[in-house]
Backbone bond lengths (Angstrom), bond angles and torsions (degrees), N, CA, C in turn:
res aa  C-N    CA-C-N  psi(-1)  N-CA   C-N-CA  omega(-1)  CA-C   N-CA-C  phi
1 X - - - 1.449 - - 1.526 109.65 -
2 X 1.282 118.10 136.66 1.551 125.04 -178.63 1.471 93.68 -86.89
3 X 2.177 95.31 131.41 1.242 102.88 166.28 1.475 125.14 -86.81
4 X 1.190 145.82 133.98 1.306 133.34 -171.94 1.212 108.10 -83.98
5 X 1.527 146.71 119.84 1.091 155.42 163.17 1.313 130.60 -63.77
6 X 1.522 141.35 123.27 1.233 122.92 -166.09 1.552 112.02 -100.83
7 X 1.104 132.21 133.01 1.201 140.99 -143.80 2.036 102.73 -98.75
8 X 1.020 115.02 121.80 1.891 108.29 171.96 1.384 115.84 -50.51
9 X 1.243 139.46 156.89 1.458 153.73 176.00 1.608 98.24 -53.57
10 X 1.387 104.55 162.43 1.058 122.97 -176.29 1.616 112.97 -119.15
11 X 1.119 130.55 87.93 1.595 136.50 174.36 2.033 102.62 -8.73
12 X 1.660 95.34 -60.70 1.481 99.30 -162.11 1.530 120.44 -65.22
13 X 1.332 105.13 -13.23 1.664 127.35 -154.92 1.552 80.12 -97.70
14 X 1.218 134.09 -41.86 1.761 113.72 -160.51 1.799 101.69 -101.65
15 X 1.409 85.18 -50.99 1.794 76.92 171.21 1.470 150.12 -22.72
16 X 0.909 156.35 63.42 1.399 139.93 -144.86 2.009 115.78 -81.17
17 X 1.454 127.05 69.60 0.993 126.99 -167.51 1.456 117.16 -47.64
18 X 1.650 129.44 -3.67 1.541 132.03 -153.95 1.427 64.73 -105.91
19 X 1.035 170.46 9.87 1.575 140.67 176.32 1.588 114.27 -107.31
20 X 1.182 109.11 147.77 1.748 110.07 -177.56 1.657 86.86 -53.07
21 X 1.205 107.64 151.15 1.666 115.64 179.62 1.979 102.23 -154.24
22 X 1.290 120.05 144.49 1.577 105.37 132.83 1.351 140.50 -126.50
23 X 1.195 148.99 -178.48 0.983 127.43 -171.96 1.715 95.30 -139.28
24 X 1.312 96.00 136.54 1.545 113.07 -162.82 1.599 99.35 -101.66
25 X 1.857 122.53 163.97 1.288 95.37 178.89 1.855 68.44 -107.26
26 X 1.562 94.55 171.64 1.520 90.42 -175.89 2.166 98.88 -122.21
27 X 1.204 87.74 -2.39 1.813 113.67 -165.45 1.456 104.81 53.93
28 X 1.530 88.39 -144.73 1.856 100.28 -172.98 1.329 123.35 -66.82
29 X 0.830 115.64 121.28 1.951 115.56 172.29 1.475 115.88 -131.94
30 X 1.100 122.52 160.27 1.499 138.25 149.73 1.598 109.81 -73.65
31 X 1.262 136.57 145.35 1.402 135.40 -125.54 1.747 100.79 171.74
32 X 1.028 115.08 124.42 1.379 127.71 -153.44 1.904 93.69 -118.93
33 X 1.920 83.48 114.03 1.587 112.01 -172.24 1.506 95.51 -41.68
34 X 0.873 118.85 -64.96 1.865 126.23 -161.11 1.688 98.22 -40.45
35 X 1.547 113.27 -16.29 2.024 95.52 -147.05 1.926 79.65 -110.95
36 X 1.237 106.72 3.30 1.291 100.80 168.45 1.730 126.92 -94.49
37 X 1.315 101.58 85.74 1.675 116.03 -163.57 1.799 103.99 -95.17
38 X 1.306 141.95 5.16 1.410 127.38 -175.64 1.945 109.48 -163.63
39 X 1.289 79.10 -172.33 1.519 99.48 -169.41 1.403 113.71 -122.50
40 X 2.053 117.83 145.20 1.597 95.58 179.29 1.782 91.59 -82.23
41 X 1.649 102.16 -69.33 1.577 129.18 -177.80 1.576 110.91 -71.03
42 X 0.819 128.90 52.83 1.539 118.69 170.57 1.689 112.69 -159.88
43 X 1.502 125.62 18.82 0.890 138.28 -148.76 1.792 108.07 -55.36
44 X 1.377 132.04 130.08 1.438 101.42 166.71 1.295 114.51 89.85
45 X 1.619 104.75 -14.97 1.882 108.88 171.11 1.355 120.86 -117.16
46 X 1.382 118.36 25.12 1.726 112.24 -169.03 1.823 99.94 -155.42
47 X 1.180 109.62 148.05 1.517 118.51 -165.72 1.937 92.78 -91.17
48 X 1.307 101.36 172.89 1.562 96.72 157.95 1.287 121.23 -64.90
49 X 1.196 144.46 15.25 1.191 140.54 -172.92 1.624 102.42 -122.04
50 X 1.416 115.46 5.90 1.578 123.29 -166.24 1.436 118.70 52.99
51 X 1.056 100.20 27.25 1.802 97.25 170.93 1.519 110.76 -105.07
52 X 1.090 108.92 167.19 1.977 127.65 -164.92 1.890 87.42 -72.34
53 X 1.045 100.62 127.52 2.026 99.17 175.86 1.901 101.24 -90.36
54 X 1.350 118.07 -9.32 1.578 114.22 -179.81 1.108 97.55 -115.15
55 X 1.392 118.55 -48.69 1.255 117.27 -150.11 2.065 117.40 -78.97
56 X 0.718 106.32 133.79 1.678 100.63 -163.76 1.904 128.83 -155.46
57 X 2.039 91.14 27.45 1.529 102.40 -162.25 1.933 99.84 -86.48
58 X 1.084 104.50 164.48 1.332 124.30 171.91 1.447 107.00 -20.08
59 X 1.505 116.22 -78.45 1.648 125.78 -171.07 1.393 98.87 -62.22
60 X 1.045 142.85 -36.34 1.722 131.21 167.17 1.558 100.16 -42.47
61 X 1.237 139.78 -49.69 1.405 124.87 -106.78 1.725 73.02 -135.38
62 X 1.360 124.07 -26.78 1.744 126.53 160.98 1.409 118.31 -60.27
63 X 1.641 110.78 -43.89 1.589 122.98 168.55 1.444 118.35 -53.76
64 X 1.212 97.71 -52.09 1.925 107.12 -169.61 1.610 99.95 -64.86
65 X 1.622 118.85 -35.24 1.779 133.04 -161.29 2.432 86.17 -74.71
66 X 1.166 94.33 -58.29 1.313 92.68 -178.58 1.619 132.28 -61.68
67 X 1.556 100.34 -33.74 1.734 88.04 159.99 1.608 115.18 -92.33
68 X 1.227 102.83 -10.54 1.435 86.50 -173.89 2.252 103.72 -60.69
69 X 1.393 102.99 -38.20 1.417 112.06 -177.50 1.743 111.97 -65.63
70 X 1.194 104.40 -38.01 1.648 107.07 176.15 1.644 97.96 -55.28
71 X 1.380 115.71 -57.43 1.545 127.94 -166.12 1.946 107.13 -58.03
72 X 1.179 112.78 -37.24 1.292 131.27 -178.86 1.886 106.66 -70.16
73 X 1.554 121.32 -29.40 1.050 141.82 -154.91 1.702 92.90 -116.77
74 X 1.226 122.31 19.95 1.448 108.87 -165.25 1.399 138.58 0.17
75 X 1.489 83.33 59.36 1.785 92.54 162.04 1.240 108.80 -80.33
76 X 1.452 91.12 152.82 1.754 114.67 155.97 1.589 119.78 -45.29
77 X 1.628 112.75 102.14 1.513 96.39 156.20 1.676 110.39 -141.59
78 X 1.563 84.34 159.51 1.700 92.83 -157.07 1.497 97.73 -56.08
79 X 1.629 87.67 171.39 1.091 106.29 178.06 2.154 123.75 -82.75
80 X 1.062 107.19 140.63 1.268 121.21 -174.29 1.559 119.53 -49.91
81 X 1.454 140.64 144.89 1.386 99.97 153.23 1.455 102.57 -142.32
82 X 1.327 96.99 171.73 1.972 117.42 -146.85 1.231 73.74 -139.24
83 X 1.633 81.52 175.49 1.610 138.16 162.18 1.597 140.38 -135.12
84 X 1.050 103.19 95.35 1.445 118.59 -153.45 1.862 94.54 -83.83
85 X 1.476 86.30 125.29 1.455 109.03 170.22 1.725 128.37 -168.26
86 X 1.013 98.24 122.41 1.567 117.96 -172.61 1.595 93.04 83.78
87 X 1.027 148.54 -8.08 1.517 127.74 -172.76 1.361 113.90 124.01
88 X 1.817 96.33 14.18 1.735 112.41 -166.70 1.474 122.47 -132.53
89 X 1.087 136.95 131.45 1.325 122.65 -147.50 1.599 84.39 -110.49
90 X 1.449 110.80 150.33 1.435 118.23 164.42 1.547 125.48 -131.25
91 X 1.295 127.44 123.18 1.629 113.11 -146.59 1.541 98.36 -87.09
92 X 0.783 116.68 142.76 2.004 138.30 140.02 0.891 130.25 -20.29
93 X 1.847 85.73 -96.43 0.979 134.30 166.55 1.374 136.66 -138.61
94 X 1.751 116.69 141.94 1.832 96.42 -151.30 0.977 121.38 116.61
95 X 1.624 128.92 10.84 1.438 136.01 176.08 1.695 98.07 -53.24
96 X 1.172 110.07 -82.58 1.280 131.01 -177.16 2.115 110.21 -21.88
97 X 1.384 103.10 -57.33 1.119 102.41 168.61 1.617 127.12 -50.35
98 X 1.591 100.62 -43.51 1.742 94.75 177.21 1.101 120.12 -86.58
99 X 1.963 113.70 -14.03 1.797 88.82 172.82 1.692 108.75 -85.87
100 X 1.281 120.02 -5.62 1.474 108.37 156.25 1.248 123.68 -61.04
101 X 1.791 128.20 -44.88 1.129 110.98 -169.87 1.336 102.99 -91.61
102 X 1.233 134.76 8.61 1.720 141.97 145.25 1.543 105.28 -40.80
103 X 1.187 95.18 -74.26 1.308 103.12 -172.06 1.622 112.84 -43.78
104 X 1.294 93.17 -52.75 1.772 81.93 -164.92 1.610 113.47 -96.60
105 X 1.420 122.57 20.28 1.170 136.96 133.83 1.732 93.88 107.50
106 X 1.386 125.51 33.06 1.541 130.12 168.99 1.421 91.64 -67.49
107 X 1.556 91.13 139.98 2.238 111.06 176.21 1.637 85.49 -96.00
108 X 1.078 130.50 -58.99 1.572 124.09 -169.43 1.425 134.65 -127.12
109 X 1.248 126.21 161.81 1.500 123.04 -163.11 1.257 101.54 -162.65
110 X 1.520 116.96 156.46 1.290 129.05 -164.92 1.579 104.39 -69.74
111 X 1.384 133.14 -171.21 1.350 133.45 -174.37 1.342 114.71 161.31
112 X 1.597 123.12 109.43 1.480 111.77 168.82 1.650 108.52 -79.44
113 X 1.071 121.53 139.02 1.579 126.73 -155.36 1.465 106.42 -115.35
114 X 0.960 127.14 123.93 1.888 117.97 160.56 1.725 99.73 -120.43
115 X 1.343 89.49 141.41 1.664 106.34 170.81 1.020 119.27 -126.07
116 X 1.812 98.53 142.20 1.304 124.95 -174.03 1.470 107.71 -102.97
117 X 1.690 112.32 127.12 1.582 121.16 171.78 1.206 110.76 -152.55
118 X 1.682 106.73 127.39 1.484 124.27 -177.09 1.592 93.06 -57.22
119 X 1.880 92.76 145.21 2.073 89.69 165.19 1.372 106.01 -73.99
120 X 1.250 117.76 -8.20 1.448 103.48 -168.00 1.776 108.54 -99.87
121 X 0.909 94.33 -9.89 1.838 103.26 164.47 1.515 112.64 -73.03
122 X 1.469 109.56 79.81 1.518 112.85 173.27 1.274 131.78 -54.22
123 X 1.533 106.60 -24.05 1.694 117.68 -179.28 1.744 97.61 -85.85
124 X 0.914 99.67 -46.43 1.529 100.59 -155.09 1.790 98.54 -65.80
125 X 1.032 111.99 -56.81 1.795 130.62 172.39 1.674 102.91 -41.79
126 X 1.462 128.66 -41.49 0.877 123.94 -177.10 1.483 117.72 -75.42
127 X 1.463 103.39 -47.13 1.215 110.67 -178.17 1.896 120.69 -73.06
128 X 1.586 117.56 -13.62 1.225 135.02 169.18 1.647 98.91 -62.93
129 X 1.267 110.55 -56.58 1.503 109.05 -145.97 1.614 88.56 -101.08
130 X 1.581 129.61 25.38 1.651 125.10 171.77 1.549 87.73 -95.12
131 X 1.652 96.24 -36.79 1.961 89.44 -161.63 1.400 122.94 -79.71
132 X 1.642 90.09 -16.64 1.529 103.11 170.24 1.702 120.73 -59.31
133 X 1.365 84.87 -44.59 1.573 93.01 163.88 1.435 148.32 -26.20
134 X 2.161 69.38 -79.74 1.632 93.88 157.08 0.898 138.22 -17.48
135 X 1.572 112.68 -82.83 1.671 138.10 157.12 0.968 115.99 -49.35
136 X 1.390 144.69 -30.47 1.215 128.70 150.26 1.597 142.05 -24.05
137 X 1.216 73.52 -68.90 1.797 99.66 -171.08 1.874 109.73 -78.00
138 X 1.134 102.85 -17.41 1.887 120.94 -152.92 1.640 96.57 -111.70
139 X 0.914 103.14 -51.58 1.363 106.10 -174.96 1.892 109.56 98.09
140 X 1.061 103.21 -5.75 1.537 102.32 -167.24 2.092 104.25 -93.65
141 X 0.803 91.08 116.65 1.413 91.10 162.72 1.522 132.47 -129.46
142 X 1.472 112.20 45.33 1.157 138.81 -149.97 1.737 93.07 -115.10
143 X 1.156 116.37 -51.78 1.560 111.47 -171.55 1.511 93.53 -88.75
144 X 1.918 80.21 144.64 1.652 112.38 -179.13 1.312 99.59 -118.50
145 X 1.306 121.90 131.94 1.444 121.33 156.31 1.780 110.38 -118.77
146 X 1.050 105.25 167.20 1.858 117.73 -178.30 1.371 87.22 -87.07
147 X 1.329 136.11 -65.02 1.474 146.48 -136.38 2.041 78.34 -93.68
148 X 1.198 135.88 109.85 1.384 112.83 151.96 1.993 129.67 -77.29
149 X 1.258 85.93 0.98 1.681 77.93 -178.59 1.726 121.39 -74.83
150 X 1.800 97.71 -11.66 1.495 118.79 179.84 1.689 112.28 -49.24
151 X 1.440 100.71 -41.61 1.612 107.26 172.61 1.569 125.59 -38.64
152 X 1.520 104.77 -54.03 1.840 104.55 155.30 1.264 120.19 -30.61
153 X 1.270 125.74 -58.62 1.439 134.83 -162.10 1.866 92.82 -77.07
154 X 1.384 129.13 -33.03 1.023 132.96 178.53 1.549 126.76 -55.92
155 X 1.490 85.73 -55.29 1.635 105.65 176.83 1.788 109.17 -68.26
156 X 1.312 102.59 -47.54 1.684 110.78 173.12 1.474 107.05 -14.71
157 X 1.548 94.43 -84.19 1.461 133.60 -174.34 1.747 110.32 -34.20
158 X 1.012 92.29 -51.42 1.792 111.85 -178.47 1.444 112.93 -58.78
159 X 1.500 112.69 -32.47 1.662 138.21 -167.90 1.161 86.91 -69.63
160 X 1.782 126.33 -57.13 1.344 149.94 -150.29 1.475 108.93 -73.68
161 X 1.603 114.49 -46.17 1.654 128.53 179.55 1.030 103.91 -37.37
162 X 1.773 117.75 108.65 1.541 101.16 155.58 1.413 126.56 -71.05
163 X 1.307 117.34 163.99 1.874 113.89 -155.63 1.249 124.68 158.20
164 X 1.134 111.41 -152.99 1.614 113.11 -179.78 1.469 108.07 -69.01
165 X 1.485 128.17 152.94 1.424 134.00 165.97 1.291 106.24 -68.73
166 X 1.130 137.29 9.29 1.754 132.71 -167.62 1.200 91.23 -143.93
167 X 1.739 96.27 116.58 1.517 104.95 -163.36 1.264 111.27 -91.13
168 X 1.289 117.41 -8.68 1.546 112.98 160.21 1.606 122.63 -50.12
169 X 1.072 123.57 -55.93 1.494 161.88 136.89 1.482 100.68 -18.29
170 X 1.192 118.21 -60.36 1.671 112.48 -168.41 1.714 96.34 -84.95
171 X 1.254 125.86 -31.70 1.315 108.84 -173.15 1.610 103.35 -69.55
172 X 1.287 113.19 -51.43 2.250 104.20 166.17 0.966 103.30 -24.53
173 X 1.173 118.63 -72.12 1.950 128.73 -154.87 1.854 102.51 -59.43
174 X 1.403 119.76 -48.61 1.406 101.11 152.24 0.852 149.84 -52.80
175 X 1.784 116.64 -28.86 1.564 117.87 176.60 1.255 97.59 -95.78
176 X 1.474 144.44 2.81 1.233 104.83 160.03 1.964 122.05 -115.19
177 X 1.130 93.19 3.40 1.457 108.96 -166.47 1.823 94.77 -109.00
178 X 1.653 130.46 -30.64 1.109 113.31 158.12 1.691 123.50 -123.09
179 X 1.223 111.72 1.04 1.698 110.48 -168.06 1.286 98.89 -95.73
180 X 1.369 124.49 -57.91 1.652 144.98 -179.57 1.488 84.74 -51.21
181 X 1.173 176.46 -125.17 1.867 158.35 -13.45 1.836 71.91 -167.09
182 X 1.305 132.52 -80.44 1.428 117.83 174.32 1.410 122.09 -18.01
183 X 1.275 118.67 -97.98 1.364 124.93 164.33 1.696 123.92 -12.21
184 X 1.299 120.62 -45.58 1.380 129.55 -171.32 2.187 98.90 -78.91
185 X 1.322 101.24 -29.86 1.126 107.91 175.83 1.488 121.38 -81.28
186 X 1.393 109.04 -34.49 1.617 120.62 169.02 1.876 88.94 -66.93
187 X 0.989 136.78 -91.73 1.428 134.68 -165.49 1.186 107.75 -23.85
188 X 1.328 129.75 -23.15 1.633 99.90 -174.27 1.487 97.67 -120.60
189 X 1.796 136.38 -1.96 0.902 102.54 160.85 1.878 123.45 -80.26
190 X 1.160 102.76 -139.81 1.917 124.16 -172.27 1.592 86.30 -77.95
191 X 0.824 149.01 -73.36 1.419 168.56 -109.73 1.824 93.53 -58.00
192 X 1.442 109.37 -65.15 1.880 108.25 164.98 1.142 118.20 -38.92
193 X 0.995 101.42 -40.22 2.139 97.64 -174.89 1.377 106.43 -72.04
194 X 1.521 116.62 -23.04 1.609 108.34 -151.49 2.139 91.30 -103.99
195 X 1.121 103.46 -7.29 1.145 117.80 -158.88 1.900 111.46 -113.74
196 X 1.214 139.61 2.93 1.384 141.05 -130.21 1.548 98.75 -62.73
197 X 1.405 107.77 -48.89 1.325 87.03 -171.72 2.154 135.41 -63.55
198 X 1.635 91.77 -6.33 1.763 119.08 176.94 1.218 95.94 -84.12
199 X 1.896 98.95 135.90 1.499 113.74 168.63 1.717 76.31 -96.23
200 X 1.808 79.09 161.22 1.597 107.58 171.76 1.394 119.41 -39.83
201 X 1.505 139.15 -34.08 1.282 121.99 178.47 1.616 114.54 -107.78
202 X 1.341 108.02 6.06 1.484 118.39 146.41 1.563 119.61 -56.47
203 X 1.364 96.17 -69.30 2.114 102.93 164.57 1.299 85.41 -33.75
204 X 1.619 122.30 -102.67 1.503 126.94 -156.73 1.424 101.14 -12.13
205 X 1.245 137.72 -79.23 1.570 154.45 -130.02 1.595 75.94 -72.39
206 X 1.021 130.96 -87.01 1.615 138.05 -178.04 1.768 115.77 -4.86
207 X 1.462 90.18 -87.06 1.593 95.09 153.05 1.208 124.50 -8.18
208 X 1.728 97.57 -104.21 0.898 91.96 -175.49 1.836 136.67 -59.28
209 X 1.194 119.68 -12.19 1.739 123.24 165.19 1.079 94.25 -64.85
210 X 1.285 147.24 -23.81 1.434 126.03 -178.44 1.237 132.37 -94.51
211 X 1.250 116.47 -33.01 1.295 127.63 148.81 1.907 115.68 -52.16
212 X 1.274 128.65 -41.76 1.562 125.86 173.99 1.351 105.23 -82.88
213 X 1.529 126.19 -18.63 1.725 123.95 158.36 1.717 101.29 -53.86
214 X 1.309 114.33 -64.77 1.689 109.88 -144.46 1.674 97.92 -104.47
215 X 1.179 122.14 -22.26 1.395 131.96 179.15 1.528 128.40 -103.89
216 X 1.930 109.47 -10.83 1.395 93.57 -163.34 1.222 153.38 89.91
217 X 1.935 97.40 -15.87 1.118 129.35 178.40 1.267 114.27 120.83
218 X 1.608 115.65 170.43 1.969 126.38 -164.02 1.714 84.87 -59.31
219 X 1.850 99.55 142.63 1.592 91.58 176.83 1.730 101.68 -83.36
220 X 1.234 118.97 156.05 1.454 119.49 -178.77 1.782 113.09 -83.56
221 X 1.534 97.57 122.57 1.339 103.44 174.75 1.567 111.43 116.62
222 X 1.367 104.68 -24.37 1.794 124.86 153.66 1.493 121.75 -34.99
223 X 1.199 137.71 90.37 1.473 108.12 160.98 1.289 122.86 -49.46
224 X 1.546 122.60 167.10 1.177 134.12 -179.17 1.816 108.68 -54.49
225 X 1.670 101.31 -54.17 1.619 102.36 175.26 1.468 124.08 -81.48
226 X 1.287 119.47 11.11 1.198 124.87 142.37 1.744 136.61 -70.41
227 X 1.462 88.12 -43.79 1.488 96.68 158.34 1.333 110.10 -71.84
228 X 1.684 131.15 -33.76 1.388 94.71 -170.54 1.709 92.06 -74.87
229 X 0.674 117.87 -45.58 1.916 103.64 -162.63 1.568 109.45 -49.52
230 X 1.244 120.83 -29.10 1.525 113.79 168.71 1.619 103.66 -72.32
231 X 1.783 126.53 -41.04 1.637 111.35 178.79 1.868 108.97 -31.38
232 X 1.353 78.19 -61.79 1.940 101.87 -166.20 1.589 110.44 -61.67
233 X 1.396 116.61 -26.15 1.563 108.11 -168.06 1.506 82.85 -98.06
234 X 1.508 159.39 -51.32 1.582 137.15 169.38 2.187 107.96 -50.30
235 X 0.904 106.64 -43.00 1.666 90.29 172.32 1.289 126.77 -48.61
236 X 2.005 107.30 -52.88 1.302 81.93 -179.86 1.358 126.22 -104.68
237 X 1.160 113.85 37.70 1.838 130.18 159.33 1.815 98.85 -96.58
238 X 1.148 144.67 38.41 1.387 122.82 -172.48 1.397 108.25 -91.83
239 X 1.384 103.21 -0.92 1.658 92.45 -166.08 1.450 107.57 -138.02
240 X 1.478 120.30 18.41 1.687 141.49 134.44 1.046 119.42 -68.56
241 X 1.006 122.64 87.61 1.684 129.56 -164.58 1.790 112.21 -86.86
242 X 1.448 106.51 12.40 1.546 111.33 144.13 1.217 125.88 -106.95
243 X 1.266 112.18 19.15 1.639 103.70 163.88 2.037 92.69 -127.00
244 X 0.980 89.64 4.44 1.972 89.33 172.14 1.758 93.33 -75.65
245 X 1.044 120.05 -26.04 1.717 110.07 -149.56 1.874 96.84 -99.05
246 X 1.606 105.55 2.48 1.411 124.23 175.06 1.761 104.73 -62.18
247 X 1.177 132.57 142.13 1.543 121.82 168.94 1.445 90.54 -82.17
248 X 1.225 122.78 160.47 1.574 146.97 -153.42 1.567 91.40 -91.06
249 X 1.530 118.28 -51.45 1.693 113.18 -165.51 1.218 91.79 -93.14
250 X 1.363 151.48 15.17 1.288 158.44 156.61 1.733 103.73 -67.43
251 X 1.085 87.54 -55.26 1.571 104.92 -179.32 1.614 116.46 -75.04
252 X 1.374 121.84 -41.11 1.183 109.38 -178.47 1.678 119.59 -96.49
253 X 1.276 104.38 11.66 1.387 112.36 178.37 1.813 105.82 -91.41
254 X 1.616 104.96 -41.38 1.518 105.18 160.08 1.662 123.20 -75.00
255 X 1.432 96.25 0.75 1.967 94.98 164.83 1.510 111.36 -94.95
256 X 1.540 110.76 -12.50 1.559 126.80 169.23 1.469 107.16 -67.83
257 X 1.300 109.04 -45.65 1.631 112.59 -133.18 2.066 82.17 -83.80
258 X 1.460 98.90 -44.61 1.671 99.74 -173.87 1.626 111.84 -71.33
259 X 1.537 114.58 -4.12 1.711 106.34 -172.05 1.646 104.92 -98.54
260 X 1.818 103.00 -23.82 1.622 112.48 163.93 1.250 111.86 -59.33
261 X 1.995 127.40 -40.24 1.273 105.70 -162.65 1.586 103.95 -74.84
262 X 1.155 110.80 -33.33 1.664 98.17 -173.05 1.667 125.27 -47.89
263 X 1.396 91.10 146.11 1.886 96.08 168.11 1.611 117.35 -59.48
């Protein structure tokens, strides 16, 4: 019985080139295998797994045997390049590279990136040119969010870090002294389950906007999983409208006071 193979997206097929568009360079990044779903030039010739769906001669199958061993041998290999659009990367160049590290189960790989965003895509344009920012000014181009407008709330926060006067410098000292210890704390509570379609520093971004919505900002002296258990214990009261008429740091100072008494 013939198996039917399902074929990756096609860059040209979703794109709409008749629309005002620009294309940003986004340079080098680290780039997460999974968000790489299509093709620009190869439309119609590669499975989801980036392999040839006809093609299947000897020197194919010598190429794929040889990087897979370079990759196994951690060699150096260049970096990939895509096209990032809607939240989707589309390769260039570099097929070959990702159905190897498919295969052998790599989450990420290097990638010089250019992005594509309609002008008339207000969310998307906004959220391109917040992260551009971001990375700009921060130096970090390590966090990915789905939602890009989260970066505001990112950069905020960073403004806020007390620290070094050199904000290059102070934004490190935030991501690793509060974003990195956050994050590890979002991963193991409920918050993923309740959340699927948010990567981890989406939650973060959440959070924390909600806490500087109703509070002003993280209260000081809070752990991170203290705040989340106050996020989650005001959510699911939102629609008891006698504990709405509660002040918020009223409330999370007695989610303090009961997480101190415990052993």
């Amino acid at each position: 019985m013939k198996v039917t193979r399902t074929i990756i997206k096609c860059f040209g097929d979703l794109f709409d080139g008749k629309r005002a568009y620009m294309v940003m360079d986004a340079g080098l990044r680290v780039i997460e295998i999974r968000r790489i779903t299509g093709t620009v030039d190869k439309c119609g010739e590669l499975d989801t797994g980036f392999r040839y769906i006809r093609r299947r001669d000897r020197q194919e199958r010598n190429r794929r045997f040889r990087m897979a061993e370079a990759m196994e041998r951690f060699e150096f290999m260049p970096p990939i390049d895509v096209y990032l659009f809607q939240g989707e990367y589309y390769v260039m160049d570099g097929h070959r590279r990702v159905s190897t590290s498919i295969a052998m189960g790599v989450e990420y790989i290097d990638a010089v990136v250019k992005e594509y965003v309609y002008r008339d895509d207000a969310i998307g344009m906004s959220g391109a040119l917040s992260r551009r920012r971001f990375e700009s000014q921060t130096g970090l181009r390590n966090i990915n969010l789905t939602y890009e407008i989260g970066y505001r709330t990112l950069l905020r926060e960073i403004e806020e870090h007390p620290g070094s006067t050199d904000f290059g410098m102070r934004a490190k000292e935030w991501y690793n002294q509060r974003y990195l210890p956050a994050c590890r704390v979002i991963r193991a509570s409920v918050l993923p389950s309740r959340y699927r379609e948010l990567r981890t520093g989406d939650i973060y971004a959440l959070v924390v906007d909600y806490f500087s919505h109703y509070m002003g900002g993280m209260p000081e002296g809070m752990s991170f999983a203290t705040c989340i258990s106050g996020f989650l214990f005001a959510h699911g009261i939102t629609q008891r409208r006698f504990f709405r008429a509660i002040p918020f740091k009223l409330m999370s100072r007695l989610l303090y006071a009961v997480r101190v008494k415990k052993p």
